[in-house]
N, C-alpha and C positions, 0 to 999 in steps of 0.2 A: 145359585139363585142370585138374580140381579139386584141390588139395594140402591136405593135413593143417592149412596155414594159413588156408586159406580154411574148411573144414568148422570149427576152432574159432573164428573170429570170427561166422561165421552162428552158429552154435549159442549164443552170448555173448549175439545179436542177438535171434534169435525170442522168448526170454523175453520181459525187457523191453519190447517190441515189441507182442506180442498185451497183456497185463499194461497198459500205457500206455493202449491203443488203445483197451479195455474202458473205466480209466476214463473219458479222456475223452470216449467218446461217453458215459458216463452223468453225467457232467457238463453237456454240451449236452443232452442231453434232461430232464434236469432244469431247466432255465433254458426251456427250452419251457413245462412242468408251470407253472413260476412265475409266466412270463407269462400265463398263462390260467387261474388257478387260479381264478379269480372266475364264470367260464365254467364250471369245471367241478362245483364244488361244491355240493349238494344237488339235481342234477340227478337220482339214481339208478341213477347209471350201474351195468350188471354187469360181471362180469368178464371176460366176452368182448370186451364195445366197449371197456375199460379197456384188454387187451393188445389190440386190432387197432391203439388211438389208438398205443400207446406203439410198439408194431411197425413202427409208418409214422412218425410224429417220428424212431427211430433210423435209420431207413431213409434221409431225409433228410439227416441229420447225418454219416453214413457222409465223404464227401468233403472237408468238414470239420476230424474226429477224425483223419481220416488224417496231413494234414501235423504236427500237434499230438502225435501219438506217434511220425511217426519221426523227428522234433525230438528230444524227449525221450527216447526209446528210444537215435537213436545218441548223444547226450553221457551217456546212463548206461553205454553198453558200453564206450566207449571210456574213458571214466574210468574204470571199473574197471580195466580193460587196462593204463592209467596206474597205478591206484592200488597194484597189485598187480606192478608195475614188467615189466609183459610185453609193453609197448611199447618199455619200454628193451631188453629185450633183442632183442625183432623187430630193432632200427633198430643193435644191436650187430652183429645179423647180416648186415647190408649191404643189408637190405631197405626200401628208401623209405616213407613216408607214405602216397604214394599207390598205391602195391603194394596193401599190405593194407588201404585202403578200397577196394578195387576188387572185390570180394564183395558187398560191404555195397549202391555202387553199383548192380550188377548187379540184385541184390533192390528196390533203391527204384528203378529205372526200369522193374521188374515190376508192382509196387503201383501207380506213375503210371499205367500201360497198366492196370491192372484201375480203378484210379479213375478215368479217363477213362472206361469202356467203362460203369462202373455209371455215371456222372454222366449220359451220354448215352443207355442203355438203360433204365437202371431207375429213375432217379432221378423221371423226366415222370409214371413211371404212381403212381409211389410219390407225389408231388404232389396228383396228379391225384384219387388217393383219397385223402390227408392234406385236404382243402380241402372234400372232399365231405363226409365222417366231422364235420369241425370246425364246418361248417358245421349240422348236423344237431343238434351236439351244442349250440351255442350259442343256437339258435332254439329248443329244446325246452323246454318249463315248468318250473318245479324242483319235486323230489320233493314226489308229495300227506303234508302234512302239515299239520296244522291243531292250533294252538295253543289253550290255554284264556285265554278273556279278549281277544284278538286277530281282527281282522277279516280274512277269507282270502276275496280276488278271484280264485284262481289257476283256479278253474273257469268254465269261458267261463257266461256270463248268469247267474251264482249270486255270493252274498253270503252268509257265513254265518259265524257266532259261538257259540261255547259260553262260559258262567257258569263252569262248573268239568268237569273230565274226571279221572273214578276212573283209581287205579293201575291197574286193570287195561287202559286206553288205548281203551278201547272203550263203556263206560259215562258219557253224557252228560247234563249238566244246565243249564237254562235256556239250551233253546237259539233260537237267531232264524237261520231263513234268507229272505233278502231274494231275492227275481229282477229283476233287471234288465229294462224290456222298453223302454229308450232311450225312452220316455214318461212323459205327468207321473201315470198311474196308478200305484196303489199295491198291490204283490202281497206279504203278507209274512204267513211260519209262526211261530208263537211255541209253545213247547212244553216243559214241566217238564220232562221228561227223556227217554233214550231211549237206544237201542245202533247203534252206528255199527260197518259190517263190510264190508272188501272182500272184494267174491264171490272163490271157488278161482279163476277164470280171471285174476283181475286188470282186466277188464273196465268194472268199475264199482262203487259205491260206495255203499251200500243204508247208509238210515238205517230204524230204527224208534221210533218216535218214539209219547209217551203224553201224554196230558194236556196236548192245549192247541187253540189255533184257529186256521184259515186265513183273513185279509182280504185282499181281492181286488174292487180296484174298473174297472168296464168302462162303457166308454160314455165319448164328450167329455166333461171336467172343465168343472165349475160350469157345467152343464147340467140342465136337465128331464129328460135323457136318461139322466143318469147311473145307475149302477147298483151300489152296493155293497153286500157279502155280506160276513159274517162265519158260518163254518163251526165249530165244535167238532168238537172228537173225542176219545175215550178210547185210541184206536190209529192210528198213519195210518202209510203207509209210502212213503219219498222214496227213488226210485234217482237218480243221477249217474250218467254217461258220464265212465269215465277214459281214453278211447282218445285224447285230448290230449295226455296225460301222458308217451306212449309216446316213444319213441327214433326217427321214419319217415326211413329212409336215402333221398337225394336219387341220382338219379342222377347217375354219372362224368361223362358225356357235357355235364352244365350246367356244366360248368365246366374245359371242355376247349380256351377260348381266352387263356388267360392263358400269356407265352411262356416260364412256368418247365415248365410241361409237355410241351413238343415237343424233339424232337430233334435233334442237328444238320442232318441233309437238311431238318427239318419247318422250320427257321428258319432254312436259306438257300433254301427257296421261297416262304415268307413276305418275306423279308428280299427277295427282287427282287421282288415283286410291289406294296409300299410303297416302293422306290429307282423306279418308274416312276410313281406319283403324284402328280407335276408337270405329267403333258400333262393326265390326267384334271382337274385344276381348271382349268388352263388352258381345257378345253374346256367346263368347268361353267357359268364365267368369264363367258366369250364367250355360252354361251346366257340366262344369267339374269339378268347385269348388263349388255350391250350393248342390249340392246332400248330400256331405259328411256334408254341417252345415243345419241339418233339422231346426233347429230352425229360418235359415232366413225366412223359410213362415209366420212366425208368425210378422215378423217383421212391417208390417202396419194393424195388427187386433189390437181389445183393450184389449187382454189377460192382459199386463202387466198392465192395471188401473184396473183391476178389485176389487173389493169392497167387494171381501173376505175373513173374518179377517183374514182367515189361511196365506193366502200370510204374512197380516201386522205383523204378530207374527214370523214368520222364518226370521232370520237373516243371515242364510251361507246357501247355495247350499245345502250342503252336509246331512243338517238337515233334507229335504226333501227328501232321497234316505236310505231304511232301512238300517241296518251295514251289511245283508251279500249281499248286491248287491254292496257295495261302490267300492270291488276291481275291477268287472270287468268294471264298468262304468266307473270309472277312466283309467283302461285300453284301454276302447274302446275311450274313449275321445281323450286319447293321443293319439292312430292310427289314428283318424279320423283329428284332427290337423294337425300329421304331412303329408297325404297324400294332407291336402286341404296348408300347407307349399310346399310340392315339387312341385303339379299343379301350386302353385302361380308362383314359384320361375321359373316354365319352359314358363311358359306366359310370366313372366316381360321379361328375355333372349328373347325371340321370340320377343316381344311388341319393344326392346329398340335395336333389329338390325333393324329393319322395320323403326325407327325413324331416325337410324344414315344412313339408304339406304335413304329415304328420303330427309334426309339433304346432302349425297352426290349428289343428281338429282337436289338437286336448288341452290348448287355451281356451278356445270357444265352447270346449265341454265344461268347463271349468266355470267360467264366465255366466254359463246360466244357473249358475248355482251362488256365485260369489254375490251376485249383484241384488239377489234375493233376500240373503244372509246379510248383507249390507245392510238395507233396512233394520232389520232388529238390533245393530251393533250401533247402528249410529241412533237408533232412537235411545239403547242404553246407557248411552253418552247423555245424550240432551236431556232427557227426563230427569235426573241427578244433578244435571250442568245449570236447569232451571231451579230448581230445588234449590242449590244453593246461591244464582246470583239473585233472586227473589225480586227479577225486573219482567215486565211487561212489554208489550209494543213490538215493536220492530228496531231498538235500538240496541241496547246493548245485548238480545239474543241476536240480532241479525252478525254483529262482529261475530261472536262465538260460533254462529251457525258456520259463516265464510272461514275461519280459522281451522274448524275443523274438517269441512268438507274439502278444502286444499286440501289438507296433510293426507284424507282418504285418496284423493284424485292425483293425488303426487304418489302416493305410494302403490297406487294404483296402476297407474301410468308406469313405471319405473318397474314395477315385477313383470308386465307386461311383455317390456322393451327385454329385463334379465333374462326372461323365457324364450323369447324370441332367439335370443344373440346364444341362448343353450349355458349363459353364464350359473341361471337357474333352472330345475325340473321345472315342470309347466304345474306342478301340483305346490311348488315353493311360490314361482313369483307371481301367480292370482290371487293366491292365498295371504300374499302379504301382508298388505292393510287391513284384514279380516285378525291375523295373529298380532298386531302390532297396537290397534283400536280396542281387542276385546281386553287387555289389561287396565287401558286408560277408563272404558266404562266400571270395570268393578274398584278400581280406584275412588272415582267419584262417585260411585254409589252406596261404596263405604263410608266417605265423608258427609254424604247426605245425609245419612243414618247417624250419625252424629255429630247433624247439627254443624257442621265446620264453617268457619269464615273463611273461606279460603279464598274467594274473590271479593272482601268486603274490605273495603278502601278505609274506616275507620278502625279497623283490625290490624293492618298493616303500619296506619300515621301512628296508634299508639304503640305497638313495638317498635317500631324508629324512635319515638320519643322515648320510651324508657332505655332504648339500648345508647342514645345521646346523652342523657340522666348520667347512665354507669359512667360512660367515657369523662362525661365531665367531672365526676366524683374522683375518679380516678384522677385525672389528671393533678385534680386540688390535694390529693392525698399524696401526689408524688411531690409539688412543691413544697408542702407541709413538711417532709421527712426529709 
């Protein structure tokens, strides 16, 4: 049954909450922008590819943002609650600590249940088109624009330079465009001036051009054969192809095997299908490296005890192969090693991405589980954490929020990297910051529960003062004696 206590710490709660949540995700999506901003810039992007980018970065981020606002969210509630001294009187009323977080509770083990279900529904496709989008973006040419005095390669087999370009951005002079034709022939326009204009369509990129000449030499160089022309003209008109320049979206589907994009079921049938990968080499093994060492079939007969003296009396290999077969046997030994070395050596490479693919599938199984659980761990931090520094605002929870959301994103980050590099199981270093956090919440939810000064700055000046007191007492009692 919902009571009057519960409707006003929820209602304390949602502000805050939504308010946090907003910025921090636009804080992480900004620190995406950042990272790529070298990727993005003079590309021409419109405003459509600009919000679908930004729609799917937040999209991403979403799991995130989460723990990161109901951190901060509950140490602003509760500190107000404190600041405004309506935790003392809840707790005058005989009403426990954990009474009245048990609302708050209730809602952040909702939000885990909805961040788990978006990490594992939405999150893959929302990847899935974030990688496509990015990739699209990063491969395209950057924006046609061409400078005066500067040589511009950005259009495929062309070369081209302007003298000077009118204010009006369209009127050119002394211009030179060069073609490329990966030969040592020479194709190049030289031309006084001329007007440069993309067609309505966007299409392409019509020059007209006055007063100059075309050279253009054909035939094998320094040859009889050779052939070069020099053309005039009082008018000539050059189109360009800017369908280069365009934005061409790549399909979802290339890039549908990386395991931030699958789901939980999609990466525990992945996930057994690479945990049985040990017979498969094992039988690779046997076909492609056993052939070259005959002598493994011998390996579980009793050839080797046999009980004839000839064996017990030979001491080296070699004694047993007469002198004019020793060179090529040894020769053929060598080949046959080193082909059953390079078969090894292309197995292990194969054998040890299949392992580290692996180990990517059961961090990312992990991970939809961690990031979920994270909300409820970091809210049982803050809710305690406001309790006891009994502030308000955005000031002294906002430090505490940022102190401890590092140490999660450090600890986070670092079991990640331990699992990767196999220094940790993939079930030790997700889990990290999940086993390292949940002590420090019940920590400070025990000292909430009694009332602790524990970050009260008048609590701390008088024990320095009294423990100054003793030292000085002390000291007057050593001169004394």
């Amino acid at each position: 049954m919902i009571k009057k206590l519960d409707i006003l710490i929820i209602r304390a709660f949602i502000g805050p909450f939504l308010a946090t949540f907003l910025i921090s995700l636009f804080v992480l999506v900004m620190q995406f922008f950042w990272l790529y901003i070298d990727d993005l810039v003079g590309k021409g992007l419109d405003f459509g590819t600009l919000a679908y980018l930004t729609g799917m970065v937040a999209i991403t981020w979403v799991p995130l943002a989460l723990p990161l606002a109901l951190l901060l969210s509950s140490i602003m509630t509760f500190g107000n609650l404190g600041e405004s001294f309506e935790i003392v009187a809840i707790k005058a009323a005989g009403i426990p600590l954990l009474r009245f977080m048990r609302p708050l509770l209730i809602v952040t083990l909702f939000i885990s249940g909805i961040a788990f279900l978006f990490a594992n529904n939405i999150i893959p496709v929302a990847q899935l088109k974030l990688a496509a989008v990015k990739y699209d973006i990063i491969v395209s040419k950057p924006a046609f624009d061409i400078k005066e005095g500067i040589f511009y390669n950005k259009i495929e087999g062309y070369i081209i330079k302007f003298g000077k370009k009118d204010k009006d951005d369209s009127t050119i002079h002394n211009v030179v465009i060069y073609k490329k034709t990966y030969n040592l022939q020479d194709n190049l326009l030289i031309a006084e001036s001329g007007i440069m204009r993309v067609t309505s369509d966007k299409k392409f990129l019509e020059f007209t051009l006055k007063n100059g000449f075309n050279y253009e030499e054909k035939g094998p160089r320094m040859s009889v054969n050779t052939d070069f022309q020099k053309t005039g003209f009082k008018e000539y008109k050059k189109i360009f192809d800017l369908n280069s320049f365009k934005l061409n979206r790549s399909e979802d589907s290339s890039f549908k095997y990386d395991p931030k994009m699958l789901s939980v079921r999609q990466l525990n049938t992945t996930i057994d299908s690479l945990e049985t990968m040990g017979i498969y080499y094992k039988k690779r093994a046997d076909i492609e490296v056993n052939p070259y060492l005959p002598f493994a079939k011998y390996a579980d007969s009793i050839w080797p005890k046999s009980d004839n003296a000839s064996f017990k009396k030979i001491k080296k290999f070699t004694a047993m192969i007469p002198d004019s077969l020793r060179g090529a046997v040894s020769d053929k030994s060598i080949n046959q090693v080193n082909i059953s070395k390079s078969n090894i050596a292309i197995l292990e490479q194969d054998y040890l991405q299949k392992v580290q693919s692996l180990r990517n599938h059961e961090i990312e199984w992990h991970r939809k589980f961690t990031l979920s659980v994270a909300c409820l761990v970091l809210f049982l931090i803050g809710a305690p954490l406001g309790a006891i520094i009994r502030k308000g605002g955005l000031g002294m929870p906002l430090v505490f929020a940022i102190i401890f959301f590092v140490v999660f994103h450090l600890l986070n980050t670092f079991g990640e990297k331990f699992a990767k590099a196999f220094e940790l199981t993939a079930l030790q270093g997700m889990w990290l910051s999940t086993l390292v956090l949940i002590p420090i919440g019940a920590f400070l939810t025990y000292k909430a529960m009694k009332d602790s000064q524990l970050f009260n700055q008048e609590y701390y000046y008088r024990t320095f003062k009294r423990f100054r007191l003793f030292l000085a007492n002390f000291s007057f009692s050593k001169r004394s004696s």
